[in-house]
N, C-alpha and C positions, 0 to 999 in steps of 0.2 A: 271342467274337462276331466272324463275319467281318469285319462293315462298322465293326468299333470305334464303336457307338453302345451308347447306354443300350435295353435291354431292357423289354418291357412294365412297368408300376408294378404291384409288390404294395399290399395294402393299406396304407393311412397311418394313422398311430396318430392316435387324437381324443381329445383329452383335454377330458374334458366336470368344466362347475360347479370349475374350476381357476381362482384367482386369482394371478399373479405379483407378488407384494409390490416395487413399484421401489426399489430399494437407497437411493434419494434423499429415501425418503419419511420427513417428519420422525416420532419417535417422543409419541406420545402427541396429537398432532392428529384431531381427530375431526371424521367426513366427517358432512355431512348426512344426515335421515333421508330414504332411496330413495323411499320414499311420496312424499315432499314434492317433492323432484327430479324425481319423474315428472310435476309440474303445472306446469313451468317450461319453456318452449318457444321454442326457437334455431332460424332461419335460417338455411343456409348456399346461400350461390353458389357452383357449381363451374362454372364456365368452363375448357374444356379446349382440345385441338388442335383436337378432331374434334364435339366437341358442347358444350352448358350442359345445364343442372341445375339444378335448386332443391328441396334437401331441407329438413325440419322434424325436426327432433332434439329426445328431452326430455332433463331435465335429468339423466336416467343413461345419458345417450350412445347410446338407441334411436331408430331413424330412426322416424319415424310415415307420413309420405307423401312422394313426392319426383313428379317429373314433369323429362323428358329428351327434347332436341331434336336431332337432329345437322343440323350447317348443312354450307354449301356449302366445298367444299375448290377452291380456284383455280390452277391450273397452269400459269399461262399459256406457258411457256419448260420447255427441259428443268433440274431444279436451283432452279428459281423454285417458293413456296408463298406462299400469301396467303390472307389474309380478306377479306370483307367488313365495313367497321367497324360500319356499322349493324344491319347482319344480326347480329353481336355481341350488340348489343343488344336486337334486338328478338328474339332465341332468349334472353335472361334472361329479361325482359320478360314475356314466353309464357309460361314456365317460372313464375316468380312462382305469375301471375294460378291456372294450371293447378292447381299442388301447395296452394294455398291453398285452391282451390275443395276439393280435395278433402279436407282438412285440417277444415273448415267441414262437410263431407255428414259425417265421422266424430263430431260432434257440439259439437267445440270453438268458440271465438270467434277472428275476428281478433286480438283483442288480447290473447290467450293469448300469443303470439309477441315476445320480453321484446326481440330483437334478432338481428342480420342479421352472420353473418360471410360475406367474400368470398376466394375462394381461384379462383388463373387459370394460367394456360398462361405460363408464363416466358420473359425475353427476345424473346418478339415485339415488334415495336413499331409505333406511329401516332401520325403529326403530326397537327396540325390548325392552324385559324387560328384567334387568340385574338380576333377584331371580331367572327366569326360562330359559331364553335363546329362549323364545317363540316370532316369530314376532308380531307386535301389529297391521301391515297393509301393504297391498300388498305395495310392491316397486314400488314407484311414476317414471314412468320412464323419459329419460331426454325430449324424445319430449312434455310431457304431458305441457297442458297450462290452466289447470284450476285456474290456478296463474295470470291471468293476472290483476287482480284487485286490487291484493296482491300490483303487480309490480307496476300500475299506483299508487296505494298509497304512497310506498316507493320513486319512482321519486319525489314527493311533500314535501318528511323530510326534515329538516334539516341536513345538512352533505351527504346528498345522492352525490352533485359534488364530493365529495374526495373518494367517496369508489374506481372507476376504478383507481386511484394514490396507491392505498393500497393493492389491491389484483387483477390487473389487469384485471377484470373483469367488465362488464356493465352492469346493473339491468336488467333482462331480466328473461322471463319463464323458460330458458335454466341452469341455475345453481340450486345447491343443494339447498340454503338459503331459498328460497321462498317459496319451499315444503315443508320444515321443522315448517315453520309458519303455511302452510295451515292445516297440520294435525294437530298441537296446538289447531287449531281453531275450526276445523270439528272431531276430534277423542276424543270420550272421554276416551278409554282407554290409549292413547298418554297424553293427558293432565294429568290425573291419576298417571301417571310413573313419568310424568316428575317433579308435585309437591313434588313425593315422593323423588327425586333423583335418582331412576331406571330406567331412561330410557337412552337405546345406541342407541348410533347413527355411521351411516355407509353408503359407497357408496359400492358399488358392491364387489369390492375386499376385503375390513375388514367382509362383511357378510361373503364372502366363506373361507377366511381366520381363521374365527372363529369357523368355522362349521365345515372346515377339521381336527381342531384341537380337536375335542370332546367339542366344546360348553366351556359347564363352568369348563368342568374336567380342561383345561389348561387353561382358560381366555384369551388369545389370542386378542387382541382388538387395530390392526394398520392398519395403511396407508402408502401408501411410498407419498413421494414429489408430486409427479404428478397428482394422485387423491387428494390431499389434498386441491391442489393448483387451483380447480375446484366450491370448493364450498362457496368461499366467506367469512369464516372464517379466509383465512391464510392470513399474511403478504406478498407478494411474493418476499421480499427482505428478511426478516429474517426466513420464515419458519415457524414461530412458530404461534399460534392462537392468534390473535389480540383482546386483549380488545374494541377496538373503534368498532371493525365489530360487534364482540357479543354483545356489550352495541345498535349500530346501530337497529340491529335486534331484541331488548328486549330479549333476549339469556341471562341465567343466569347459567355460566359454572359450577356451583352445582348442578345443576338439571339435564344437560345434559353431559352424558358422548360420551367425545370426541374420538375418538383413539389416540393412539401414533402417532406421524408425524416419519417415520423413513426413511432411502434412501432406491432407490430404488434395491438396492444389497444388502443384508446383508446375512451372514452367521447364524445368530440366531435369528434374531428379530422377523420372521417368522414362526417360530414353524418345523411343520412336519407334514405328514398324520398319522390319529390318527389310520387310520383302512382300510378295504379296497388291493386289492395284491401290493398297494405300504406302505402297512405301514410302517411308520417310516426313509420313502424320507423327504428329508430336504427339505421346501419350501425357497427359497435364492432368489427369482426375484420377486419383481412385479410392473408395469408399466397401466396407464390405455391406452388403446388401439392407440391412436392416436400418443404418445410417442413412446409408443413399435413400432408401424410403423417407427417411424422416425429412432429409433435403427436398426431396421431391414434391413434397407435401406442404413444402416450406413453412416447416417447424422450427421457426428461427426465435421463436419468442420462449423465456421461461415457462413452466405453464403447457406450454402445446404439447400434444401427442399423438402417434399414431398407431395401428395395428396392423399388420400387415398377413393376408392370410396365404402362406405358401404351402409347400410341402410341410413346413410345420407354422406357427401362430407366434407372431413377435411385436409386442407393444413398448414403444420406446419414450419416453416422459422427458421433455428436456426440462434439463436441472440450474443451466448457467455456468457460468465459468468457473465454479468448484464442483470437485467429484462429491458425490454422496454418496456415504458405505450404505445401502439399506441394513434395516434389522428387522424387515420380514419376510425374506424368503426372495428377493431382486437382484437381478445383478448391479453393478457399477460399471459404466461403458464409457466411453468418449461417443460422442453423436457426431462430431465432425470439427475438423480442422483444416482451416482454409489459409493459416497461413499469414502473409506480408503485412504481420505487425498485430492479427488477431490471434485473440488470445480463445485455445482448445473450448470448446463447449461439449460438455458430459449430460450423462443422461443414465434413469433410471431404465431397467428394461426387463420384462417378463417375457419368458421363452416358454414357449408350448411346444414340445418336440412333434404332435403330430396334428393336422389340419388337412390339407390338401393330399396327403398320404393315407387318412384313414378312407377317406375317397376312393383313391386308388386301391388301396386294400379291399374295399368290395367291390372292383371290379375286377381287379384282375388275379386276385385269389379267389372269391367267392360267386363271382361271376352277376353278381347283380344286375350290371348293365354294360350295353357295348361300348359308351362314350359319355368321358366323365359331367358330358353339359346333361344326362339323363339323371343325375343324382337327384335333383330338388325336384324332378318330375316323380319319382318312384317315393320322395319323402311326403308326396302329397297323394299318393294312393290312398293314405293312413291318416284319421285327423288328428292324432296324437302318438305321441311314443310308446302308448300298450303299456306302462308299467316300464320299459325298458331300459335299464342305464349301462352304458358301455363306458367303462375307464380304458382308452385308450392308450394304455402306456407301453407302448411296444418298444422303447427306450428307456422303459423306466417313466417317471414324472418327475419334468423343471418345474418352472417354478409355478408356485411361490413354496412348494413341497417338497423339493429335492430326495424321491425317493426312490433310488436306486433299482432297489429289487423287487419295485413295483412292477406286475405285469400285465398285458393286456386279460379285464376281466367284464366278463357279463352278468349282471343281474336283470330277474326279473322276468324271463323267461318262459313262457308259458304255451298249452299247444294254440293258444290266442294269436300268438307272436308272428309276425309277417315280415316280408324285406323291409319295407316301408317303413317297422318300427324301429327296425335295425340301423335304418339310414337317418332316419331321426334322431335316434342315440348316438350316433358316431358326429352328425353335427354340434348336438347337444354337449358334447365330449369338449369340443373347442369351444364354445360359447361359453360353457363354467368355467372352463379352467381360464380366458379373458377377465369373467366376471372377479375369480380370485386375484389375478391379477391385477386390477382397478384397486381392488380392495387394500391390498398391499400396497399399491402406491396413493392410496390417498391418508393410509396408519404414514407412512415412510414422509409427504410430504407435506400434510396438514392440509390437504387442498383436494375437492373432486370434482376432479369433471362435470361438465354438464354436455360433453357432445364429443364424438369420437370418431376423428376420422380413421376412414380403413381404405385398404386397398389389397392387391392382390389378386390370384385367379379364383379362390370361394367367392370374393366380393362381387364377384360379377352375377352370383345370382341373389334376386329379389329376396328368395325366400331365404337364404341364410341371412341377408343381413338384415332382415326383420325379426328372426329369430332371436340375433344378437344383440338387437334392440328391446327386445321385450325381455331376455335374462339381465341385462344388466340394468333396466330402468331408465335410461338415456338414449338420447338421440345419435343415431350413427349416419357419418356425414359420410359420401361417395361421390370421388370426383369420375367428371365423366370422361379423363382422359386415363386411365388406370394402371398406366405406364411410368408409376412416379418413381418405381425403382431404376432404373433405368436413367431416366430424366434427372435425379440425383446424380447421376455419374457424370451425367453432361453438364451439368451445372458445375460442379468439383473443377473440371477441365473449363468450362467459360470464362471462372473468374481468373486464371492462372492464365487465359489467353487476354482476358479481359475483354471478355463478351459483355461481362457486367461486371462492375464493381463494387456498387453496394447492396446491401439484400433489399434496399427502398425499390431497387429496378425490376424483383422479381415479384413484386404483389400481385400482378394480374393473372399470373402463371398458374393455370387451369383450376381456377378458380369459378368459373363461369361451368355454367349447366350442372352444379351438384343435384346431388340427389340424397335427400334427407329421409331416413326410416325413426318413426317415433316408436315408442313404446305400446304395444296395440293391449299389454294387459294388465293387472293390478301388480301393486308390489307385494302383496299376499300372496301371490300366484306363482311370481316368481321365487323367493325366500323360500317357498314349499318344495319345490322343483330342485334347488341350490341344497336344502340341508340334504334332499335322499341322494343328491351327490355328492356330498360328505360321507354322507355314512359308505358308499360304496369306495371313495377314496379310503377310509379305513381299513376294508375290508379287502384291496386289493393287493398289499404286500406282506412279505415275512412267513407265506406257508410255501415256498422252495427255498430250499438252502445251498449251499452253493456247490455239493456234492450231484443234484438233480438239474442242475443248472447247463445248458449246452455251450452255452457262449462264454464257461467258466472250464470248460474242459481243457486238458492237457494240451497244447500246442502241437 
């Protein structure tokens, strides 16, 4: 192939009415009868980058009805992303009211719905004031990187080597801490709260969490394990908020109110809706998105993993009941905690800040296409990428490269150059930076894969995840219900209602009708294609500095 890309997709193997037995599943445990599951009815909140959700799951893990809003994306600077906090809410909210009604015309009752899991958009965060319950500043969201100065400072502390040993994380734009300084710095009504002791703090799920519950009428003010475990505050061995991170970060834990850390099941820790035609649903789940995928997929065995391809590209490795610091380029996560008497299960995880966004970036800045299902149609205009490599880092590059003041770069460029190659390189973009991720956790684990499930809204077309299949040399598995983020939140909330109680009950859960993509070309081919994306990662940071820089400019 001229242009060193992946070639049209043959067909992908489907392997229909196939159940995968989890290696973890205890022997002799017997699952409830299907019948019976099927009248047993879960909630789940998906709050993401780009929109919410409100699906209705029964009890054998089929969605019945859902309803989806996409809110407003705020840009106000170059490098700057933000939400609306209310708009947050009042797209659940919608969302609820919406997928109920229709939940209701299918014939069932409100109170069919045993309980409410919630699963959200990681490391964004939002103050507020604890007198009024009022946000004090749009929700700094996780791509945003007007932090980066923040970050090069903190790289220069003292004590900054031990903080990735403490809370499995690496100083980067991408975690909660850093935002939290910058509004200190730039907010005066944030600074304001926070002398006063009034001001809460929250990553996506304690805002909604709070807000379903009536604000201040119940106080309401938690986290479960997984969002906790995101923002640089938590131990990720004990859990709990670290004095050394908040003394690190000049954080003075009277000033700011933290949430509760609690797991990610619980039958009360979570409140209830306060209002709204599910009032008084128990909320018992919640997980922050990347986790809940990995439940979804039920990735309950050491060993398993999944990829998840959103607005940005996140593969989570479970690791077992002890945390593992990587040492090449990984984060350190909790993958989920359920709680009554089990012990937290951690997980390795590579973060690709953009995937599903660079999508979007050609259509609606460059105008490529009208509708983002037209992407894989215009990347086959083209039989190859042209020469073209696009480093996507429009937030800089996670991992397994953490570099900063990476930015979006094209090479390769010629008057040869078509949409088509462009759209191929931008897929291409997420597929290597997967591939380096595999790469890093199989140095970090001693262990590689041989087959990779995925999901998410990329995965739904054939030709990307055959593409992803033929960069990384392995098989990518695609289940045919593609809804496992979500279906993890509802799972979180099952076991706390106890829909199900041991993960033996959940093997069959969508499991059936996968669809397998093999590798259609040599490992010659790929390796070739991987190092000229190296050399472009090379070559895409360190010529701005932070004088020419917009999202470094004065406040």
């Amino acid at each position: 192939m001229a242009g060193g890309s992946v070639s049209k997709a043959q067909e992908p193997v489907h392997v229909q009415g196939t159940a995968k037995v989890n290696p973890t599943m205890e022997a002799g445990v017997a699952a409830p009868e299907e019948n019976e599951l099927a009248h047993w009815y879960i909630g789940s909140i998906d709050q993401g980058t780009t929109s919410s959700r409100f699906l209705i799951f029964d009890g054998t893990g089929k969605p019945v009805c859902s309803h989806q809003i996409e809110f407003t994306q705020h840009y106000p600077r170059s490098g700057w992303h933000e939400h609306d906090p209310l708009e947050l809410v009042s797209s659940v909210e919608e969302c609820i009211q919406e997928a109920t009604k229709k939940f209701v015309d299918l014939g069932h009752k409100v109170s069919d719905i045993q309980a409410i899991g919630v699963t959200n958009q990681r490391e964004t965060i939002l103050l507020w004031d604890a007198e009024t319950g009022e946000p004090l500043n749009n929700a700094i969201a996780w791509p945003d990187t007007r932090t980066k100065t923040i970050i090069r400072n903190l790289k220069g502390k003292k004590g900054a080597e031990n903080l990735q040993g403490l809370c499995g994380l690496p100083l980067s734009t991408y975690s909660s801490a850093a935002k939290v300084l910058w509004l200190l710095d730039n907010n005066d009504k944030v600074k304001e709260a926070y002398e006063a002791g009034r001001l809460m703090f929250g990553t996506v799920d304690t805002w909604l969490i709070y807000n379903l519950n009536g604000r201040m009428k119940r106080n309401i003010h938690v986290t479960d394990s997984t969002n906790a475990s995101r923002t640089m505050f938590v131990n990720l061995k004990t859990l709990k908020y670290d004095d050394g991170l908040l003394n690190f970060f000049g954080l003075d834990k009277n000033k700011i109110r933290l949430p509760k850390i609690v797991p990610s099941s619980h039958a009360e820790a979570y409140g209830s809706l306060e209002s709204g035609p599910l009032q008084g649903t128990p909320i018992m789940g919640c997980l922050g998105d990347q986790s809940a995928a990995l439940v979804g997929q039920c990735g309950f065995s050491p060993g398993m993993a999944k990829n998840t391809y959103g607005t940005g590209c996140f593969m989570l490795y479970n690791v077992g009941e002890e945390p593992v610091i990587s040492k090449h380029g990984l984060l350190g996560t909790v993958a989920y905690d359920f709680g009554q008497g089990r012990k937290p299960v951690y997980a390795l995880e590579g973060s690709v800040a953009v995937a599903g966004s660079g999508v979007k970036f050609l259509m609606d800045n460059m105008g490529f296409f009208s509708h983002s299902h037209k992407f894989s149609e215009v990347c086959l205009t083209v039989e190859d990428n042209g020469g073209v490599v696009f480093v996507t880092a429009f937030s800089g590059l996670f991992a397994p490269y953490w570099i900063d003041d990476a930015k979006g770069t094209i090479f390769g460029i010629t008057q040869h150059t078509q949409r088509g190659h462009l759209a191929r390189a931008t897929l291409e973009a997420t597929c290597f930076q997967t591939k380096a991720i595999l790469d890093a956790m199989e140095k970090d684990s001693g262990h590689r894969l041989t087959e990779l499930a995925v999901d998410g809204g990329m995965s739904v077309s054939d030709f990307c995840m055959q593409t992803q299949a033929d960069i990384i040399g392995i098989a990518v598995d695609r289940p045919a219900m593609r809804e496992t983020t979500a279906l993890g939140a509802a799972i979180a909330a099952g076991f706390a209602k106890d829909v199900w109680k041991e993960y033996a009950e959940l093997k069959e859960i969508n499991r059936a009708d996968r669809t397998i993509f093999k590798p259609q070309i040599t490992a010659q081919e790929s390796a070739k294609m991987f190092k000229r994306w190296h050399r472009a990662v090379d070559k895409c940071s360190g010529w701005l500095d932070s004088s020419d820089d917009p999202s470094e400019s004065d406040f």
